[in-house]
Biotite code that builds the C-alpha atoms (Angstrom):
import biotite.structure as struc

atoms = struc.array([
    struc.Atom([0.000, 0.000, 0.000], chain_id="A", res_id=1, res_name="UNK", atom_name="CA", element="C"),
    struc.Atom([2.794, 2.564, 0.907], chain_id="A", res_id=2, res_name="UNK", atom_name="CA", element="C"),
    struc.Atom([4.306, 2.178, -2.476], chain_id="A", res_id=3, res_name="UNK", atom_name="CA", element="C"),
    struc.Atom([0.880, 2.682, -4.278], chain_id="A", res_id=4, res_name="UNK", atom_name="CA", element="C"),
    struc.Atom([-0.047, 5.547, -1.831], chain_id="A", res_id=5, res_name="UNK", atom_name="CA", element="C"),
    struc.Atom([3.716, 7.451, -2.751], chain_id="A", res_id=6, res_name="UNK", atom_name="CA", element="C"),
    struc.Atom([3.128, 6.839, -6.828], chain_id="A", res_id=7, res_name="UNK", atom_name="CA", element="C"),
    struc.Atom([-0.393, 8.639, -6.332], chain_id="A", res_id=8, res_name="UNK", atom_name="CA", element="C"),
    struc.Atom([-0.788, 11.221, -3.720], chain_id="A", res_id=9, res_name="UNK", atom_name="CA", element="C"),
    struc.Atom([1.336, 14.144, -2.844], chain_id="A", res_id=10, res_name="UNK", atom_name="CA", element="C"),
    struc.Atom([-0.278, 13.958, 0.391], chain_id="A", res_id=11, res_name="UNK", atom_name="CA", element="C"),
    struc.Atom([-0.293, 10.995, 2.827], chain_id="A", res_id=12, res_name="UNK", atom_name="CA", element="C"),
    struc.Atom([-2.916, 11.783, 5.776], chain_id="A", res_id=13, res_name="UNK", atom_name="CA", element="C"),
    struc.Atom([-2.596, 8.974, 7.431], chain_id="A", res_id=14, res_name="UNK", atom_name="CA", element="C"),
    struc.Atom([0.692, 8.528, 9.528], chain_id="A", res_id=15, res_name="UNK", atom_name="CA", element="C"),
    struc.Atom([0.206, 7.373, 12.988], chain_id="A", res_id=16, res_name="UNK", atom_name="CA", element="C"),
    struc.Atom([3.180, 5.130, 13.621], chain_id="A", res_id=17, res_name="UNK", atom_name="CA", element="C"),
    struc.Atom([7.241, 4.249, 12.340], chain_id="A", res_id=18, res_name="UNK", atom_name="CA", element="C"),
    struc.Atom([7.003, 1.355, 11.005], chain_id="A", res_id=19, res_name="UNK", atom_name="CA", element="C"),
    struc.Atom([4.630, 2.708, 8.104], chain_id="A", res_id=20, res_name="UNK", atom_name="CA", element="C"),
    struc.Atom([6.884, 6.293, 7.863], chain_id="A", res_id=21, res_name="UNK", atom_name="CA", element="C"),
    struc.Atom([9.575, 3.903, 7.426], chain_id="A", res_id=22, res_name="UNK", atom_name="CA", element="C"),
    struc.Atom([7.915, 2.047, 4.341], chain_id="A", res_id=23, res_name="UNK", atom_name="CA", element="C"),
    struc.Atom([6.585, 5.190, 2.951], chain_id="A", res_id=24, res_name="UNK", atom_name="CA", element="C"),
    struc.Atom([10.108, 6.590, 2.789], chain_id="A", res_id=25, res_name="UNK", atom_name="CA", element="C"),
    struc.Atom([11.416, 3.607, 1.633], chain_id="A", res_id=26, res_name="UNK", atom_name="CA", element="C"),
    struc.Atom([8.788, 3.402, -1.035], chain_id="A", res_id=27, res_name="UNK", atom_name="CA", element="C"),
    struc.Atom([9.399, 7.564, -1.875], chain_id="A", res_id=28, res_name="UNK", atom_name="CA", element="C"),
    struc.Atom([13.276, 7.015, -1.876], chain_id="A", res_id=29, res_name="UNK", atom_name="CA", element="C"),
    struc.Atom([12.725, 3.691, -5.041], chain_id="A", res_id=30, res_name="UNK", atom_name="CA", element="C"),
    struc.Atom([10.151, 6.397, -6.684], chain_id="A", res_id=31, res_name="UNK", atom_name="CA", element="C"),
    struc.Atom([11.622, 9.091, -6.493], chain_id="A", res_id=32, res_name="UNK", atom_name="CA", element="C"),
    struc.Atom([9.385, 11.214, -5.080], chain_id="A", res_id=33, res_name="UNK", atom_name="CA", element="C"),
    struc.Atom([8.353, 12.571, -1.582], chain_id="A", res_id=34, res_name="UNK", atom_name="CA", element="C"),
    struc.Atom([4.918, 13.472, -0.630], chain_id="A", res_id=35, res_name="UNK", atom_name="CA", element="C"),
    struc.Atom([4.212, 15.353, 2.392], chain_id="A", res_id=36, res_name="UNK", atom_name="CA", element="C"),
    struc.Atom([2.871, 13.808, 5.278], chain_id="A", res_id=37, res_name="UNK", atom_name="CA", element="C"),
    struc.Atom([0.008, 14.351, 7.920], chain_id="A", res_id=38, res_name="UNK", atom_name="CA", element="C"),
    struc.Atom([0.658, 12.423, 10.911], chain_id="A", res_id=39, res_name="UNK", atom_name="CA", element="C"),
    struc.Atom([-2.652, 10.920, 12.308], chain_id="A", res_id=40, res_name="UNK", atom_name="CA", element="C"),
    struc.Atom([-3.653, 11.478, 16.312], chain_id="A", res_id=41, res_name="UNK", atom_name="CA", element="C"),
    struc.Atom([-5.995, 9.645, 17.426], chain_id="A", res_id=42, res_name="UNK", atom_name="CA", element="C"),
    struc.Atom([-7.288, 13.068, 19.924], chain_id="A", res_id=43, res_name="UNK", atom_name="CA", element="C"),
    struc.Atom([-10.320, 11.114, 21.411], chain_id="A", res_id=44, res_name="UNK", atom_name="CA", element="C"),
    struc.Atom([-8.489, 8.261, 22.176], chain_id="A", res_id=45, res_name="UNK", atom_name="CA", element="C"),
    struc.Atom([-10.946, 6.106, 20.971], chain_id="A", res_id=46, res_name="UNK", atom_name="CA", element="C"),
    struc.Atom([-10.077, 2.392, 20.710], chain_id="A", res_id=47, res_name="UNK", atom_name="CA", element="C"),
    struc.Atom([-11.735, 1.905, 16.997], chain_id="A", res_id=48, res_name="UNK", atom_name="CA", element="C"),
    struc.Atom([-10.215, 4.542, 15.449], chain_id="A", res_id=49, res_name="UNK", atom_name="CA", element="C"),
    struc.Atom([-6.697, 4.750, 14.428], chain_id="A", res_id=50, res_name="UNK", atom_name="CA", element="C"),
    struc.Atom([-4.089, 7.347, 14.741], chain_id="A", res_id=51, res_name="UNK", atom_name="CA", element="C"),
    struc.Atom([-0.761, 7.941, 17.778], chain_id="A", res_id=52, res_name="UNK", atom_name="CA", element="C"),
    struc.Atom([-1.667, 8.460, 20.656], chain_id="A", res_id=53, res_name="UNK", atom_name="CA", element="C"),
    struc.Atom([-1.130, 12.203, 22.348], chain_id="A", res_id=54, res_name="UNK", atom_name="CA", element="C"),
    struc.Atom([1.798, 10.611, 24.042], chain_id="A", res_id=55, res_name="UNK", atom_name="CA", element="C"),
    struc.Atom([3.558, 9.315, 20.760], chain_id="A", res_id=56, res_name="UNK", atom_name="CA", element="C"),
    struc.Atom([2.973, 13.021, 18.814], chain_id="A", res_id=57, res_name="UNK", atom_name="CA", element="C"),
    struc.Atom([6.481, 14.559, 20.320], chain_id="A", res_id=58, res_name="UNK", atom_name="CA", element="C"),
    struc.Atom([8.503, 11.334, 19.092], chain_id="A", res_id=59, res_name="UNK", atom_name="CA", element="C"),
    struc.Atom([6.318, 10.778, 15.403], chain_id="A", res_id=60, res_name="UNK", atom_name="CA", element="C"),
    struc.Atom([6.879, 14.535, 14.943], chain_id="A", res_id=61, res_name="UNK", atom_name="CA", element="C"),
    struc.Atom([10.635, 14.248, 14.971], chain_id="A", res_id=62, res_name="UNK", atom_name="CA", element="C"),
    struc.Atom([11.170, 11.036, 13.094], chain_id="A", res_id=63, res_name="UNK", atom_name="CA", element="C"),
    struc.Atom([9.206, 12.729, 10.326], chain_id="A", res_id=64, res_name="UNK", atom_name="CA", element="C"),
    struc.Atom([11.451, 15.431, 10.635], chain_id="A", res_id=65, res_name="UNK", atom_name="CA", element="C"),
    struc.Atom([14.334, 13.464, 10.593], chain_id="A", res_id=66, res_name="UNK", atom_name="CA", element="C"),
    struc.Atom([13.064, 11.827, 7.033], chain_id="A", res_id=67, res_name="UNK", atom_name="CA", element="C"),
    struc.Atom([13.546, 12.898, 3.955], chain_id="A", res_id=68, res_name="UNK", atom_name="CA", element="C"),
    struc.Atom([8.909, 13.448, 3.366], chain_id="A", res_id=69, res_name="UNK", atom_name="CA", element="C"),
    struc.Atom([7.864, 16.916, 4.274], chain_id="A", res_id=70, res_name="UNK", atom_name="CA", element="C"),
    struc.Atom([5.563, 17.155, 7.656], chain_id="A", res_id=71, res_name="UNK", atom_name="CA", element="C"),
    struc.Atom([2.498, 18.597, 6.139], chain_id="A", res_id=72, res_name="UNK", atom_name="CA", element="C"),
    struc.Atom([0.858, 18.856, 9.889], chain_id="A", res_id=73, res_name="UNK", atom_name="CA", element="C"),
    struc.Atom([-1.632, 16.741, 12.485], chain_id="A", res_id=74, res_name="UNK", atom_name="CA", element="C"),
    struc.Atom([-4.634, 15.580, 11.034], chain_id="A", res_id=75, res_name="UNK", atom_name="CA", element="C"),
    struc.Atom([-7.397, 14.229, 13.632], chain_id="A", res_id=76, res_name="UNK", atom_name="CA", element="C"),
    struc.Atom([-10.765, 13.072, 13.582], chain_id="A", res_id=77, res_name="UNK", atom_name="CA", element="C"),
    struc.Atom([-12.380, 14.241, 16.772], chain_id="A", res_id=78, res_name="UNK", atom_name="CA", element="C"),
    struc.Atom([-15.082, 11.824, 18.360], chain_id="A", res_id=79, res_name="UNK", atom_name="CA", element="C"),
    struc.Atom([-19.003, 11.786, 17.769], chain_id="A", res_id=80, res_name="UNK", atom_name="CA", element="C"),
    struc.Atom([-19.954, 14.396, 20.122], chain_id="A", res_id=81, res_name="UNK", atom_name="CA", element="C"),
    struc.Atom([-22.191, 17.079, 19.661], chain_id="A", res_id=82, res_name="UNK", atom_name="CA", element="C"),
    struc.Atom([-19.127, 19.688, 19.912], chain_id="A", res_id=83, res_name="UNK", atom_name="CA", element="C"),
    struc.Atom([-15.756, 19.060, 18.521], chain_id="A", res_id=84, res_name="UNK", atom_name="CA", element="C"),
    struc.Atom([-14.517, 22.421, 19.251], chain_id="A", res_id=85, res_name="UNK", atom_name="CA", element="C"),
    struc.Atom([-12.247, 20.815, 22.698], chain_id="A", res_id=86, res_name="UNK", atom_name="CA", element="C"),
    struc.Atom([-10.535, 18.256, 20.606], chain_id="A", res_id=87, res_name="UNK", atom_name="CA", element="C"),
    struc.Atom([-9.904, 21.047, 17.790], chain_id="A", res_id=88, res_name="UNK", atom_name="CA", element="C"),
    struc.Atom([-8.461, 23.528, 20.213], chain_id="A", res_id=89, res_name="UNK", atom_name="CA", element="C"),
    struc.Atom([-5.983, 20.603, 22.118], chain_id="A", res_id=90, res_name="UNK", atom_name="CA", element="C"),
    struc.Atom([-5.111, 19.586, 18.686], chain_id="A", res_id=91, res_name="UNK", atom_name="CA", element="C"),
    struc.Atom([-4.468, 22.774, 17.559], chain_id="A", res_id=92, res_name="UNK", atom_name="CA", element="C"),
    struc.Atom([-1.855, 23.420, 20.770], chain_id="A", res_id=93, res_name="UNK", atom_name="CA", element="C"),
    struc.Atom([-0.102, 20.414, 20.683], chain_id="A", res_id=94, res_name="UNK", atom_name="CA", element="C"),
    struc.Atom([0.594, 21.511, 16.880], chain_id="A", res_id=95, res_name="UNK", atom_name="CA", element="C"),
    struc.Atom([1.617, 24.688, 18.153], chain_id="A", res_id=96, res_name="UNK", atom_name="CA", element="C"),
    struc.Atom([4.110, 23.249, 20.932], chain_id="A", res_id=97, res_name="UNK", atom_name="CA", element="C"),
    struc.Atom([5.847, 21.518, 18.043], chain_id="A", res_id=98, res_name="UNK", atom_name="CA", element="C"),
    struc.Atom([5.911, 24.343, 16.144], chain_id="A", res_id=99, res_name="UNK", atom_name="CA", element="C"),
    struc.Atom([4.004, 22.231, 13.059], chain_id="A", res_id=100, res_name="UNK", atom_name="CA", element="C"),
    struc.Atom([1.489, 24.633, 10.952], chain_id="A", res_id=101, res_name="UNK", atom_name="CA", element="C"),
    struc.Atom([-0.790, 21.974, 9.257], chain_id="A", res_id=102, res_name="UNK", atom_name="CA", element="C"),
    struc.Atom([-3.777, 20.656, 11.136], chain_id="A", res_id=103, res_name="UNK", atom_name="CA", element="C"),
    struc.Atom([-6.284, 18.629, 9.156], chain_id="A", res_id=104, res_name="UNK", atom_name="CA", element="C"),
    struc.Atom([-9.473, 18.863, 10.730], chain_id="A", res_id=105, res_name="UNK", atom_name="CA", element="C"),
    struc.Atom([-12.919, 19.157, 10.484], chain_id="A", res_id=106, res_name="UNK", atom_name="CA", element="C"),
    struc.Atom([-15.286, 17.204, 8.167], chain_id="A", res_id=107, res_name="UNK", atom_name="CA", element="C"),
    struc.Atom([-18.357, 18.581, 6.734], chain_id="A", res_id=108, res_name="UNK", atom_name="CA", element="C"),
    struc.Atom([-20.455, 18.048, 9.816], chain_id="A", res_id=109, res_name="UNK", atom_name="CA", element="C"),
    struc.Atom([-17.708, 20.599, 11.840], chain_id="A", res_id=110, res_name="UNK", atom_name="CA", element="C"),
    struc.Atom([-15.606, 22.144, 9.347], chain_id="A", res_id=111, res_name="UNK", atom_name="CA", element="C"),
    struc.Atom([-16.700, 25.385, 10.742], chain_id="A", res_id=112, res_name="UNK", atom_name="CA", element="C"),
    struc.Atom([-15.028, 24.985, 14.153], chain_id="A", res_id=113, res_name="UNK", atom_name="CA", element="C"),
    struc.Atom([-12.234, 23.462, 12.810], chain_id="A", res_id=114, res_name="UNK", atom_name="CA", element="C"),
    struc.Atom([-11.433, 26.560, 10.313], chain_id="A", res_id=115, res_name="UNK", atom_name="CA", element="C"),
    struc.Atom([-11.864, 28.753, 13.793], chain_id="A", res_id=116, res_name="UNK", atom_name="CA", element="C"),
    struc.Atom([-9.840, 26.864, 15.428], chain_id="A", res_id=117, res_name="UNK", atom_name="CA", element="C"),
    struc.Atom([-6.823, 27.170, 13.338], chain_id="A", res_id=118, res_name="UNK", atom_name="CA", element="C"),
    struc.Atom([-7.533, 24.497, 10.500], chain_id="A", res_id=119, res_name="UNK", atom_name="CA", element="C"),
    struc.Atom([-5.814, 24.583, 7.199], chain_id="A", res_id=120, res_name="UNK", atom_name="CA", element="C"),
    struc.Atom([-7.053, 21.501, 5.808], chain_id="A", res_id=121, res_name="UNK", atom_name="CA", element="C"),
    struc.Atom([-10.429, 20.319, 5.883], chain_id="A", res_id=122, res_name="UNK", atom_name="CA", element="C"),
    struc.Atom([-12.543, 17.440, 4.498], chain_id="A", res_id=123, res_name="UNK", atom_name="CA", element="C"),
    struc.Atom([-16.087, 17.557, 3.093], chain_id="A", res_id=124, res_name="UNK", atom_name="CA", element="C"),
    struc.Atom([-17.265, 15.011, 1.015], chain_id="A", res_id=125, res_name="UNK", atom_name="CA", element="C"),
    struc.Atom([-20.443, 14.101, 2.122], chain_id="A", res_id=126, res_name="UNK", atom_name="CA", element="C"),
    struc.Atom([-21.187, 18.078, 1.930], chain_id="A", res_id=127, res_name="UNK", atom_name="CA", element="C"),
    struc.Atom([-19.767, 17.825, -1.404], chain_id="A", res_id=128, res_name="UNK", atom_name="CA", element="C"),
    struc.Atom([-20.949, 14.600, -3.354], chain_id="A", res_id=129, res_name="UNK", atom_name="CA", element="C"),
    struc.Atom([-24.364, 14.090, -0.664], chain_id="A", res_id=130, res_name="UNK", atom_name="CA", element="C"),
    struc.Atom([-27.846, 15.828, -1.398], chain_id="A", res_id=131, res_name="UNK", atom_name="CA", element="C"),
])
């Protein structure tokens, strides 16, 4: 998959642990090419949803520094609750500890919290492609 995912996206939004930033660069380094990556928290700490854990962020965050892909930002998916704005925000400061400028967040339910709270990518496709 990492070797498919480095031939098509410039983009990777899901990095949430080594052992696939290791295959991605290995895959980018045979290609030839080196698409930025998002690493994936997992902010609710939800057991069926993936992503690092809050704890992991300081050590991802430096091993994708240390590589030769480009850290695009954080990218989270906050948990089913009627406001996302908390998860956003703690997102949004752990970013800013780091000093890392991307956050993915917000989805077209809450994309309008997420762009207050500091967002520069979001993701809408059921507002886009759903009537």
């Amino acid at each position: 998959k990492a070797a498919e995912a480095v031939k098509l996206f410039n983009t990777i939004h899901s990095v949430d642990r080594t052992s696939l930033l290791d295959a991605l660069v290995k895959d980018a380094d045979k290609a030839g090419r080196h698409p930025a990556v998002y690493i994936q928290v997992n902010i609710g700490e939800e057991e069926q949803k993936g992503g690092c854990s809050i704890a992991e962020v300081p050590a991802l965050i430096e091993a994708v520094r240390a590589s030769p892909l480009p850290l695009a930002g954080l990218m989270a998916i906050p948990p089913l609750d009627p406001e996302p704005g908390p998860y956003f925000a703690l997102l949004a400061k752990i970013a800013r500890s780091h000093d890392v400028t991307g956050l993915s967040i917000g989805m077209s339910g809450d994309f309008q919290a997420a762009v207050m709270l500091g967002a520069t990518a979001v993701r809408v496709g059921t507002a886009l492609f759903e009537d």
